[in-house]
N, C-alpha and C positions, 0 to 999 in steps of 0.2 A: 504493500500500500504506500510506503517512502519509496526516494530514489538517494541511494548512498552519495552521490555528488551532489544531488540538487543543495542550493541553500537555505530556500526556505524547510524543505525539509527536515534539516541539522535544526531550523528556527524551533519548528514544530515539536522536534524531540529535546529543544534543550541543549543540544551539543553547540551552538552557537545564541549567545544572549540576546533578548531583545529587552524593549521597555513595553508590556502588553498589554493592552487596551483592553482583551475579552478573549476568552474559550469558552465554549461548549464541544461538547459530541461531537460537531460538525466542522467549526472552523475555529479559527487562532487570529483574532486581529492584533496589531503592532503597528508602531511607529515607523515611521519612514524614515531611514538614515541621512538622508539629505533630499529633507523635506521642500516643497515649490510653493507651501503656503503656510500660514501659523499653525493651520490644523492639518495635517496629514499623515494616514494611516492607511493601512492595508488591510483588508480582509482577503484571509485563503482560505480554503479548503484545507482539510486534516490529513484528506490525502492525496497522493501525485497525480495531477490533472494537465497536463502540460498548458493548456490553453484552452479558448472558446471554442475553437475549431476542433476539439473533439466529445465537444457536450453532446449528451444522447438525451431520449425523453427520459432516463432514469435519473437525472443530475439535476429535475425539472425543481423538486425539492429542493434542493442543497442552492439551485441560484434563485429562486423564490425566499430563504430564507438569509441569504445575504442583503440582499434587495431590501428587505424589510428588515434587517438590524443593522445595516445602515444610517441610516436616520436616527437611528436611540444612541448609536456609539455617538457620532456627529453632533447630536445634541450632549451628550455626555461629558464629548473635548474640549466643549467651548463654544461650539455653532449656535449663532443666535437664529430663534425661528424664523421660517416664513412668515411671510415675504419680506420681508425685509435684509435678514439673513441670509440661510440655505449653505450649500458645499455644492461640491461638484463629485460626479462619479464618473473613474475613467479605466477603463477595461482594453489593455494594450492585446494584442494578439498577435504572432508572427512578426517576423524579421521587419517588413514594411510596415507594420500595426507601430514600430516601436518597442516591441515587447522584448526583454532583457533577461528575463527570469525568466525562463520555462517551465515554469510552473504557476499555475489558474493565481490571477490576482486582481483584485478590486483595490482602485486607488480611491481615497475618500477627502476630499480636501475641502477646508472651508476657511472662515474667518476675514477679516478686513483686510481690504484689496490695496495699493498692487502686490499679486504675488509676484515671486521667484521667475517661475513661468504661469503661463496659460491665461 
């Protein structure tokens, strides 16, 4: 269910530290190591998913419940509500998507603007 190279994986088990936001059953959110806004965090999956591009209807869960704890971490770190507040959700995928980490990850960012990027 890990991948012994991956990093988030090592995150997942502990063999590499993070600062973490939220575990359950399902996923492991963390801080972003060189964050693009005051608030930014990652939500994964618990296990090795390389990307969007190999979601089946069985993961239909697992991204319904990212999607929707979301929002509670976000409000959690600091994000002030709608509308006036809010974050951004950004889901890199493949080499062209920008994706770095081959492994499924939800970036979560928010807070007063200008950020870093985006």
């Amino acid at each position: 269910m890990t991948d012994d190279h991956c990093i988030f994986c090592k995150i997942i088990t502990g063999k590499i530290p993070s600062r973490k936001v939220h575990e359950d059953e399902q996923v492991f959110a963390f801080h972003d190591i060189a964050p693009w806004a005051p608030i930014h965090f990652l939500i994964i999956p618990k296990w090795h998913l390389p990307s969007m591009a190999q979601l089946a209807p069985e993961h239909a869960g697992l991204m319904g419940h990212m999607m929707t704890l979301a929002p509670k971490l976000a409000a959690q770190e600091g994000c002030k509500p709608y509308p006036d507040g809010g974050f951004r959700i950004v889901v890199n995928t493949g080499a062209e998507g920008g994706q770095e980490v081959h492994h499924l990850h939800m970036h979560v960012m928010g807070g007063p603007r200008p950020w870093l990027r985006g």
